[in-house]
N, C-alpha and C positions, 0 to 999 in steps of 0.2 A: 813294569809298573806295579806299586804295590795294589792290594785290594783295599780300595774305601770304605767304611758303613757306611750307611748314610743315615740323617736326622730322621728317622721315619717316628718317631714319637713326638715330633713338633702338635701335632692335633690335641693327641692326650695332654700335651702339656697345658696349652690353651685351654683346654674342657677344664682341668682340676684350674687353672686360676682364677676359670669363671666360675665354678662350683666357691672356691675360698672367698669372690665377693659376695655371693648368694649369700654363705654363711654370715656372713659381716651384717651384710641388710638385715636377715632375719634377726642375730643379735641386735643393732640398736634399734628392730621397728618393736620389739618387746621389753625394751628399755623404756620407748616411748612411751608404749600402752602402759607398762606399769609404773609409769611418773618417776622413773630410777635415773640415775647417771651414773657416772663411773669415779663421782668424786664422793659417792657416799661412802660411809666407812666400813661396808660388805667390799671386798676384794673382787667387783664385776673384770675389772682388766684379764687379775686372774683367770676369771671365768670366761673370757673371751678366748684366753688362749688355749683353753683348756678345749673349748667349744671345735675352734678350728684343727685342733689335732684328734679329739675324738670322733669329729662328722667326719673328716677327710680319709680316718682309716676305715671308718663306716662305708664309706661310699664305695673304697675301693672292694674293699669287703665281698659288697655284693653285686657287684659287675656293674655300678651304674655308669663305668667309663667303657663298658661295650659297645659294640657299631650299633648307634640306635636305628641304622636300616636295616639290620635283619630281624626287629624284634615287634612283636607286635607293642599299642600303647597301652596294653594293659599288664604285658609284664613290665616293663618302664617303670608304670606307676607302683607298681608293686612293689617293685625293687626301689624306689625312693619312701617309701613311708617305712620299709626294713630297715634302709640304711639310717632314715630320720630319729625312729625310736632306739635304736641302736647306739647310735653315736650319743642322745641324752643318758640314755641309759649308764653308758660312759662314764659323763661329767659326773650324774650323779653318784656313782660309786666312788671314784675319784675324789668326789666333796666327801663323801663320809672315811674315808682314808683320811684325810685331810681337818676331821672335824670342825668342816664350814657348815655349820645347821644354818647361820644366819639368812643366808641364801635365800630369796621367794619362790616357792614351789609352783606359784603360779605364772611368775617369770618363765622357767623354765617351762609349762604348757605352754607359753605361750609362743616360747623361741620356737620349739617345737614343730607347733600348727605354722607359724609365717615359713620355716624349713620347707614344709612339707608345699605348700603354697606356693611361695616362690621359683620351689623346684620344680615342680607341677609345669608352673605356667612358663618357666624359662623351655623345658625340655618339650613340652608340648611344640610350642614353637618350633624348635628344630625341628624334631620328628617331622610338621607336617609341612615345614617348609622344602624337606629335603624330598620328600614322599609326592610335593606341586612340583617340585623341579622333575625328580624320577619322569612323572608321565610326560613333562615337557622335552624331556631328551634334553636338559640342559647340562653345558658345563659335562656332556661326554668324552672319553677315549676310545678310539675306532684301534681296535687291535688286530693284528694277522697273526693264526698260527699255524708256526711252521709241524705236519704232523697229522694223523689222523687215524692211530691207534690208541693203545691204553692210556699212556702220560696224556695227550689230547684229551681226550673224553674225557678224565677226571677234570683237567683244567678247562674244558668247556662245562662240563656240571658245574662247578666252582662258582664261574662266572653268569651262569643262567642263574645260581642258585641268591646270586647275590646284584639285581639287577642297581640297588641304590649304591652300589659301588662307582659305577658310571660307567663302568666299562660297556662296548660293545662288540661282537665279535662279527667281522669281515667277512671270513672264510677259513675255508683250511689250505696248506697248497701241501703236494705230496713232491716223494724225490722225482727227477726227470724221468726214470723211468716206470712211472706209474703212470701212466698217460690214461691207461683204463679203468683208474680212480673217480677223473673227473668227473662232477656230477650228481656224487657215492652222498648219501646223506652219512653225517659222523655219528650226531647226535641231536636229538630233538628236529630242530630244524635248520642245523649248522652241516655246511653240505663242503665236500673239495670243489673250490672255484677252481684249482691250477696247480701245475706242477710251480716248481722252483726255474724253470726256463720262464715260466711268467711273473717271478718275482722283481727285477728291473722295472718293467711295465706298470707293473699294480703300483709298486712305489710312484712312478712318476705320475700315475694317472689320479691315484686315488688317495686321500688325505687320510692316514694312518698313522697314527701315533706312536705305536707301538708293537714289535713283533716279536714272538713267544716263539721259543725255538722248543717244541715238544716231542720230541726226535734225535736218538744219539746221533751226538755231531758227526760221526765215523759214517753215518749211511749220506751224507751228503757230500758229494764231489766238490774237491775245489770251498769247502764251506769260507776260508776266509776271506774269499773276492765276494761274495754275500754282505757278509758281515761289515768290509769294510764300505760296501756300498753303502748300506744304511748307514754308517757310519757318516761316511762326508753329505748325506742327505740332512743329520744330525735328526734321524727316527732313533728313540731309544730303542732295545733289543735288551730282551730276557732272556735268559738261557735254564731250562730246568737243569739242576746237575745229572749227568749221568756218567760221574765217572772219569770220561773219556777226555775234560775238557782241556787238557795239558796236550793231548795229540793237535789239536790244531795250529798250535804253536803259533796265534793272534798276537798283536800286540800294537794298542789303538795308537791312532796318529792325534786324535783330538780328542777324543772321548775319554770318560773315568771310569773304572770301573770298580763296582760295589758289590756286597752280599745285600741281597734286599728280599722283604716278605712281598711276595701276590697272592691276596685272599689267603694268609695264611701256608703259603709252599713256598719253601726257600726256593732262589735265582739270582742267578749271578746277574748283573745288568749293566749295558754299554751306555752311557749317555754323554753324549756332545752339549745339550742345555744346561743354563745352569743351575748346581742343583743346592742352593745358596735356600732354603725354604724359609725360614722364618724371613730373611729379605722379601724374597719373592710376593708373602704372603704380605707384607706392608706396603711394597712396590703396588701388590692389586688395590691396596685399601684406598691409600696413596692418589691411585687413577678416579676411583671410585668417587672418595669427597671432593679433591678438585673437579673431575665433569660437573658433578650435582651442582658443586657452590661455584664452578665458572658460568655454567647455562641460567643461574638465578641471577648472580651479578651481571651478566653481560646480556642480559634479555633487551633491555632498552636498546644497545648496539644493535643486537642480531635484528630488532625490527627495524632501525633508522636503515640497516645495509639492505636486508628486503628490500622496502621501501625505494629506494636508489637502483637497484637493481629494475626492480619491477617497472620503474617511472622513467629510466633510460634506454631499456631493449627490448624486444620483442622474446617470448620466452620463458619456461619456467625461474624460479627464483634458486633454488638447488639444481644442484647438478649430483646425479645420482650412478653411479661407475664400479660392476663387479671389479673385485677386487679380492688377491691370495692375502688369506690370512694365514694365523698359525697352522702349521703343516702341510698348507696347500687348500687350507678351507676356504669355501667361498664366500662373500658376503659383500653386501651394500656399501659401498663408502660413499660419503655425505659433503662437499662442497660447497661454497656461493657460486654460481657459473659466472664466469670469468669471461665468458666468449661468446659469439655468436654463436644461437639457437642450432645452429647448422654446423659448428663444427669439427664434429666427428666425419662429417660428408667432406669437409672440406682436406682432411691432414691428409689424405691420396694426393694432392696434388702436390703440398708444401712435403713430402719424403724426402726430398733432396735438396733441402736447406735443414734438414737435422743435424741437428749441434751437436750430439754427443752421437760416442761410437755403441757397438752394440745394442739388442732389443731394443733400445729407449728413446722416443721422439723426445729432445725437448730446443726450443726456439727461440731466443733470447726477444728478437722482436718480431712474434708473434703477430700476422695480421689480421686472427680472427678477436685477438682479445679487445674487449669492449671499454671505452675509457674509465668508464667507473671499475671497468675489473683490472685494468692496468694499476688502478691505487687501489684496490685491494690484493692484489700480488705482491705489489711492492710493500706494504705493511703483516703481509700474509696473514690476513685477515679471513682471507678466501677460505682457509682451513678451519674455520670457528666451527663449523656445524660438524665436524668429526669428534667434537666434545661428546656427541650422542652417541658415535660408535664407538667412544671409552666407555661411557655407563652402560651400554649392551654389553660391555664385555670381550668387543670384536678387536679391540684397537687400547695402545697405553698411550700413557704421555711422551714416555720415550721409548724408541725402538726404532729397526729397519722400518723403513718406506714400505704399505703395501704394492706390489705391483702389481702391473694387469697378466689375467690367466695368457695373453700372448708371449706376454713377454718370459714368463714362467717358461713355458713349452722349448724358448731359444737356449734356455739356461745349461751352462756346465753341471757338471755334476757337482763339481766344489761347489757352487753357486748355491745351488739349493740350498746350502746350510742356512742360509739367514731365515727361511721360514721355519726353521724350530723356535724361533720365538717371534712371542705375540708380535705387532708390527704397531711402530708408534708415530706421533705428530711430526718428532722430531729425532734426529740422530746424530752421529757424528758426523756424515754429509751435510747437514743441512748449514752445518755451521764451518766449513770448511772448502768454502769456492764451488759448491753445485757445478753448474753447469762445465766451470772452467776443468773440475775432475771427471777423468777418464770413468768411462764405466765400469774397468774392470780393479780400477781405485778402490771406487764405491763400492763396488760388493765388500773387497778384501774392509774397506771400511766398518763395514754393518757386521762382517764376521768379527772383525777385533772386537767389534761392543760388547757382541755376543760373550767370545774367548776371555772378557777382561768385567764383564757386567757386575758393576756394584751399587748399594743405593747413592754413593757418594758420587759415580761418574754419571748415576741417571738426572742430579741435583747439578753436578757440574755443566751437563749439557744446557737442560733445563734454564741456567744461569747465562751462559753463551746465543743462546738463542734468542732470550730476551734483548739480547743485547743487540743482535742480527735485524731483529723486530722493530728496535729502537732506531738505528742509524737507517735500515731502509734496504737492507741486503738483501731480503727476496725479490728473486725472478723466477 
């Protein structure tokens, strides 16, 4: 398999095109103030374009497209009034090459000051929205690294050094036969949890994103039965180079492999997710304004089903059910309870009228469900309030099913892979005979989504399902 890069300048990109409307704004809110337009007979167009290619080399200039989490907000600012007087400085050289005196010199203080403004107040934002997330631990990666000498401890400095990066670091594990490792602080407060005989284990037990291989591959035995286990877990895996990485003679069965930057150190990196980013990053947007504009439009609904709910059973109105997210994370999933108050007491007895094979209870005619939850099942209505574990963040529109952490624990190893991605309303299951499809369909089902994921097939589902919704297919 060849090596891929990957898009990793998709952000930068985003930053300079919201930098380029900043510039726009600040040109026409200085038009404004100075009663100008661009059909007077001074050449403003000109001066627009002029404006956009002299602030945008300005800016690059002076680093204002650097990680604004490693920076305090006074260099920021600093670096935007540099880059602001800079780039007019620019135009106006530019106009007198060009001998445009006509030009208002007040105009341009004034493009200037709104630059400088705007910039201010856009970057401000970021900075301290990302700076409220940092302390919230939000939107982290749980990282394992493999290693706990030099290479290590630079890549643990790295990542201590750069906490708004998101990363978080697990542990360290050493080779098997460092067993009298364990324990060992590495660095600061980052200590060897375990050798490599606890690597299977930690995968399965614990929700890790990502594991850094900071150790010539040569001192680990057997490394590609490692490897490829993360591999069909779909954990991405970074590899520092060291050389050796042609002796392991790997060669992935799902995953892609790329040169990619961590905190600035080349890595080679295994990824089974898809790594489609500007999609992905529209896929979140995507989740984002539908929850907000579904729970505003369907507020009226969500109280009439309360309502109905509350006034035919005994019991709360939600039903509320940990649930594996992305990687194995845990989290709340949110329901209309569909069933008698009681039952989770009750499915011990009904085991053996379960309809489907493997981990999964499900019941076609269910004697705990309550009649008003019978026609919210059948309209699959019952899933409205997981609109709120999309705007959390927990959950998309489309994607595998979350499942419950039981069921997780019964799982193949191939199996795992559906929870490398997030886990959504709906998927190719849903719209493809549920219950009537084996279980071990449905997984191979959710991995295809995963293997094949695009915005066009998350729009096509999306489209099918309404349609499931409409005639009355949920059970």
């Amino acid at each position: 398999m060849g090596i891929l890069k990957k898009n990793s300048n998709l952000i930068l990109v985003l930053h300079q095109l919201f930098d380029l409307l900043l510039i726009t704004a600040a040109f026409w809110a200085a038009l404004v103030t100075r009663g100008l337009s661009l059909n007077s007979p001074v050449p403003y167009l000109l001066i627009y374009i002029l404006s956009i290619i002299c602030c945008h080399i300005s800016l690059r200039l002076f680093g204002t497209y650097d990680s604004v989490r490693n920076q305090k907000f006074s260099q920021i600012f600093s670096k935007i009034i540099q880059a602001s007087l800079t780039g007019t400085a620019g135009i106006i050289f530019i106009m007198y090459l060009l001998h445009m005196e006509a030009v208002s010199r007040l105009f341009l203080a004034f493009f200037t000051t709104y630059l400088i403004v705007f910039s201010t107040i856009a970057k401000s934002f970021l900075y301290y929205t990302l700076r409220y997330n940092r302390h919230r631990d939000y939107n982290t990666r749980k990282v394992l690294i493999i290693g706990s000498r030099c290479r290590a401890i630079d890549l643990i400095s790295e990542i201590l050094k750069n906490p708004g990066s998101g990363y978080r670091i697990s542990g360290c594990l050493e080779t098997a036969d460092q067993k009298e490792s364990v324990g060992k602080i590495v660095f600061d407060d980052v200590s060897v949890t375990g050798t490599m005989d606890d690597f299977n284990n930690i995968l399965l037990t614990e929700a890790i994103d990502e594991i850094l291989f900071a150790i010539p591959l040569k001192q680990i035995d057997n490394i590609h039965k490692y490897i490829l286990f993360a591999e069909n877990m779909g954990i991405n895996v970074r590899i520092m180079p060291d050389f050796q990485i042609q002796r392991i003679m790997y060669y992935p069965e799902t995953a892609k492999i790329y040169i990619d930057s961590f905190l600035g150190m080349p890595t080679m990196s295994l990824s089974s997710a898809p790594s489609k980013d500007t999609e992905l990053i529209t896929k979140a947007i995507i989740d984002f304004t539908a929850a907000g504009l579904g729970i505003l439009l369907l507020s009226p609904l969500l109280i009439l089903i309360s309502l109905a709910i509350k006034l035919t059973s005994k019991g709360p109105v939600l039903f509320a059910q940990t649930r594996c997210g992305l990687n194995g994370r845990h989290f709340t999933l949110y329901k209309f309870r569909t069933m008698v108050a009681n039952a989770e007491e009750l499915k011990e007895d009904l085991s053996t009228d379960n309809e489907m094979d493997g981990p999964v209870f499900k019941m076609r005619n269910d004697p705990r469900i309550t009649p008003i939850g019978y026609i919210l099942r059948k309209a699959s209505l019952d899933e409205l309030p997981q609109l709120f574990n999309i705007l959390k963040g927990e959950m998309s529109l489309v994607g595998p099913r979350p499942p419950l952490p039981s069921e997780v624990e019964q799982y193949h190893l191939w199996q795992r892979r559906k929870l490398s991605m997030k886990p959504g309303l709906t998927c190719i299951w849903q719209v493809s005979g549920r219950n009537d499809v084996s279980f071990e369909q449905w997984m191979k089902m959710d991995l295809e989504y995963i293997d094949n994921w695009s915005l066009l097939l998350d729009f096509k589902l999306l489209g099918l399902t309404a349609k499931e919704v409409t005639f009355g297919g949920g059970h």
